[in-house]
Every structure is written in C-alpha cells, then in structure tokens.
N, C-alpha and C positions, 0 to 999 in steps of 0.2 A: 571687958571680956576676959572668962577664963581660957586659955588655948586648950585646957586641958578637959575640958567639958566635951571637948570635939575628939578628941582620940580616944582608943583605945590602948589599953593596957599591954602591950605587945610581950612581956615578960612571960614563960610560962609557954611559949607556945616554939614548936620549929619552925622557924621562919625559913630557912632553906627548904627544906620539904615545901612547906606552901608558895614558894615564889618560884621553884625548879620548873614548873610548866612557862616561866616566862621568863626562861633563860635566852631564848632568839632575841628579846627588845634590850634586855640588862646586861651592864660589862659586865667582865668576869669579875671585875673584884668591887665589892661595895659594902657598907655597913649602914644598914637598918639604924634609922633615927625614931622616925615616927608614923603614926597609922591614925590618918583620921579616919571614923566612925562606918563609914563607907566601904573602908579595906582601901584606899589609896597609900600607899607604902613609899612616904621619905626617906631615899637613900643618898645618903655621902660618900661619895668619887673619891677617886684617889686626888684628883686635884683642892680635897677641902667642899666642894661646891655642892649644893644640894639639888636633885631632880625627884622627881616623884614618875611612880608608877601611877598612871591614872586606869584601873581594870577596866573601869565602866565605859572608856573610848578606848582602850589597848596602846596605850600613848607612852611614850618615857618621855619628858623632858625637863629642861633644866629650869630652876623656879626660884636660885638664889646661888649668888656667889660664894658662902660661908653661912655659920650659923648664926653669925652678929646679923648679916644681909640680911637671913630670913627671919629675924627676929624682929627688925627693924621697920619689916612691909610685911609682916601677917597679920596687923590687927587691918590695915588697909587690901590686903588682899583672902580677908577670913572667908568672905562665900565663894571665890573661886577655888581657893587650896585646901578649905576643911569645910568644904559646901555646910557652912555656917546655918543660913536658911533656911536648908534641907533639912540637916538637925534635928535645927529649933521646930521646925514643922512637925516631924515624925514623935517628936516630943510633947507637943501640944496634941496631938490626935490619939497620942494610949501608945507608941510604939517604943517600949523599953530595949535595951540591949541585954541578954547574959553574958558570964565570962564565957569568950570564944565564940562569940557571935559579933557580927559587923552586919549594918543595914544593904541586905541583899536586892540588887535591880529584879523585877516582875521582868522586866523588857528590858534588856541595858540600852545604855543609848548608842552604842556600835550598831544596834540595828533598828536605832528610830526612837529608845523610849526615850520620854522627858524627867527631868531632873526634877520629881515629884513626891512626896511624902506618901500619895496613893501608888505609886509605883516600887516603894521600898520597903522589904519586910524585913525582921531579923532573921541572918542566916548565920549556919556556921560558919564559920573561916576559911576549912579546909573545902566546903562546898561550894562558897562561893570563891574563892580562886582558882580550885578546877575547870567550875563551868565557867567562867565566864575564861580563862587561856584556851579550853582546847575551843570557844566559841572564837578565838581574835584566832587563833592555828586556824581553824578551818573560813572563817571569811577570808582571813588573808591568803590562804592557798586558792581561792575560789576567786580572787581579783588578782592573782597572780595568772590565773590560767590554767590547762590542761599542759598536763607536761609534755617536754617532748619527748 
C-alpha cells in the first residue's frame, strides 16, 4: 500500500483559512502533517503526537503518539485513518479528485450518512470545510440547548 494514494496534496493551499471555522475542536498551536482524500486533517501537537480532525464526525482526536507510532500502525489502521476502502471505491466507480478538491459527504455522517462511495463527490476544499464546521457549530449549539 501507497499512503500516499490516499492524501491529498496539501501544498499550495491556506490551511489556516480552511481549518479557522474549527478552531473551538483545535489547540491553538499545531502543524498540518497530512490530509487524507476526504479532507481529514493530521495534525502534530506540541507534544510531538499526532490527532486528526475527522470533518465528516466533527471529532479531534488523538490517533498516534509521534510519527514513527503512526507510521508503524497506518498500513494496519489504512480504512479507519485514510478511509482506504472509501477511496479505493470512489475510484473504482469514475470519481477522480482535481487539485483543491477532497471527496465531499452528500449526507455527512454527523447526521446519519454512511461512509459510502455513492455518498461522496468531489468537492472543493474551502466548500467542503465550511459546510461541513458551520454544520458541527450549529448541531453542536442545537445539543447544547437554548441559551440562557
């Protein structure tokens, strides 16, 4: 397995600009590693350790201790950390990526879609991480409650 079949090119683009809507989940300080295919965005902590933004659940969490760690358990953890299968699916069916496009949720699954090649099209970047933050802002203010 190439790892690199599964990302995307992240060079080239503002990564602050497109991650600033999901500054409430993200420390303040981190540096951009990698972006698989999907727009899931591995970033390295200041403690070395690696977490990933997962858009498509609104999730940050931690998914390797360093980059040897996640080097060591991505070819065993390829479909959960760079939805390998997903991919390889969207691939098999006609769906290419351009530069500055990431396969965008039809449905995300924060509100029910399944982790499907008929559920993913190619999208921009900056469109797919707008909607799918101000969609986790507003679920998450809506299971937070009415203010008081």
């Amino acid at each position: 397995m190439d790892v690199g079949d599964y990302l995307i090119d992240p060079s080239g683009h503002n990564w602050t600009d497109l991650l600033s809507a999901w500054s409430p989940i993200l420390p303040e300080e981190f540096n951009l590693w990698l972006v698989n295919k999907v727009g899931d965005a591995f970033l390295i902590v200041q403690d070395g350790s690696i977490h990933v933004l997962d858009v498509g659940m609104g999730v940050f969490n931690h998914v390797a201790d360093n980059r040897e760690d996640f080097a060591d358990r991505v070819a065993e953890s390829a479909d959960s950390w760079l939805l390998k299968y997903l991919i390889d699916d969207c691939l098999v069916s006609g769906k290419f990526l351009r530069d500055g496009q990431c396969y965008g949720y039809k449905v995300p699954p924060m509100l029910g879609g399944k982790y499907a090649s008929d559920n993913l099209e190619p999208t921009t970047l900056s469109v797919h991480y707008g909607m799918l933050a101000d969609l986790y802002q507003r679920t998450t203010n809506i299971a937070d409650g009415p203010e008081s």
